[in-house]
Every structure is written in structure tokens, then in C-alpha cells.
N, C-alpha and C positions, 0 to 999 in steps of 0.2 A: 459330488459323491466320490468316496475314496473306494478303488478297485483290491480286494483284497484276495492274497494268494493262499492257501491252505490244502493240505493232507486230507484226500478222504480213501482210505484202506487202497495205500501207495498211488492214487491218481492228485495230483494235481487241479487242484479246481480254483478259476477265478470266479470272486462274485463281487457285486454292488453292493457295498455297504450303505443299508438305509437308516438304520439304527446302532447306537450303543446304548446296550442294557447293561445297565449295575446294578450289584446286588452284593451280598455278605460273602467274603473270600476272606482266609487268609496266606492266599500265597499269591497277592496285589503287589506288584512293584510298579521301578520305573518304568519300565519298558512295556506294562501296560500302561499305566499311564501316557507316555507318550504316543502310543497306537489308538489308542479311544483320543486323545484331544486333534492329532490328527485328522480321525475319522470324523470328529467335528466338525472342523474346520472346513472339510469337504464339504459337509451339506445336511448330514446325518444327523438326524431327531436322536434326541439323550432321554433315556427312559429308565426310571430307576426301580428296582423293586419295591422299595421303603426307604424311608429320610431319618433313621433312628441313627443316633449320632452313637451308640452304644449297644453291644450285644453282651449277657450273661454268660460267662460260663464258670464252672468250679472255681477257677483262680483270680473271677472277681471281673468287673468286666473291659471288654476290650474296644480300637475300632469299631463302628458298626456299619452297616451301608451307605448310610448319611457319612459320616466322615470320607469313604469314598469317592462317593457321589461329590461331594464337594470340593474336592479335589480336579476332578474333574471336571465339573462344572465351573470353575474358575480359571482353568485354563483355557477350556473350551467354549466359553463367552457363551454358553447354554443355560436354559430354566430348563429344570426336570419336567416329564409328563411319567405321571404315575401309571406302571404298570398296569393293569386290570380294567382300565380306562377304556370307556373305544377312544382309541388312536386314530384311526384311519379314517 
């Protein structure tokens, strides 16, 4: 499991990373990608909201979670478990 450092209203919190959820963003870069394959590779269960390779909007459509997810998922040598699922 990968230990991860983060901001909560100016404290410092570490936590155990047990999971990486994906889902529809579009301000996804490298540098999440490489944080989520990481957190993979530690140990961490890959759970994706949806595997739609395409999301709608006005300008026709873009990305969608699945292309994501897939990204991720092929660096991170994981099969997704769908969100809404019991997990545990």
C-alpha cells in the first residue's frame, strides 16, 4: 500500500492508500496518472466509476472515464471493480 501525504484545512494528514477511484475529470494529467499507477503498484484495488470510453457534451464528444480508467489501468497492471459493487 502507497502512504499518501495531503492538505486537510492547513493540517497535514498521512493516509493508506487502499484504493484508486476513476471517474469523468477533465483536468486528468500526467502527474495524476502517475500518482494513481503508483498507488497501484503499492497494493491499492482500482475502482472505476464507469468504463464509457466517451462523454457528451455541446462540442461533441470527448474522453470519458473509460479512456481514463484505461490508462490507468495499463500502467497499473489492474482490472477495474466497478464502483456500486460490494467491494469489500
Amino acid at each position: 500500500m502507497r502512504l499518501i501525504w495531503f492538505v486537510v484545512e492547513f493540517w497535514w494528514v498521512l493516509v493508506l492508500a487502499l484504493a484508486v477511484v476513476v471517474g469523468y475529470t477533465s483536468h486528468f494529467d500526467y502527474d495524476d496518472l502517475t500518482a494513481a499507477c503508483r498507488t497501484l503498484r503499492g497494493g491499492a484495488r482500482l475502482v472505476g466509476t464507469n468504463d464509457d470510453a466517451t462523454y457528451p457534451t455541446p462540442d461533441g464528444l470527448v474522453p470519458g472515464a473509460g479512456s481514463l480508467l484505461a490508462a490507468v489501468a495499463t500502467d497499473g497492471f489492474r482490472h477495474m471493480e466497478k464502483a456500486g459493487v460490494f467491494l469489500f
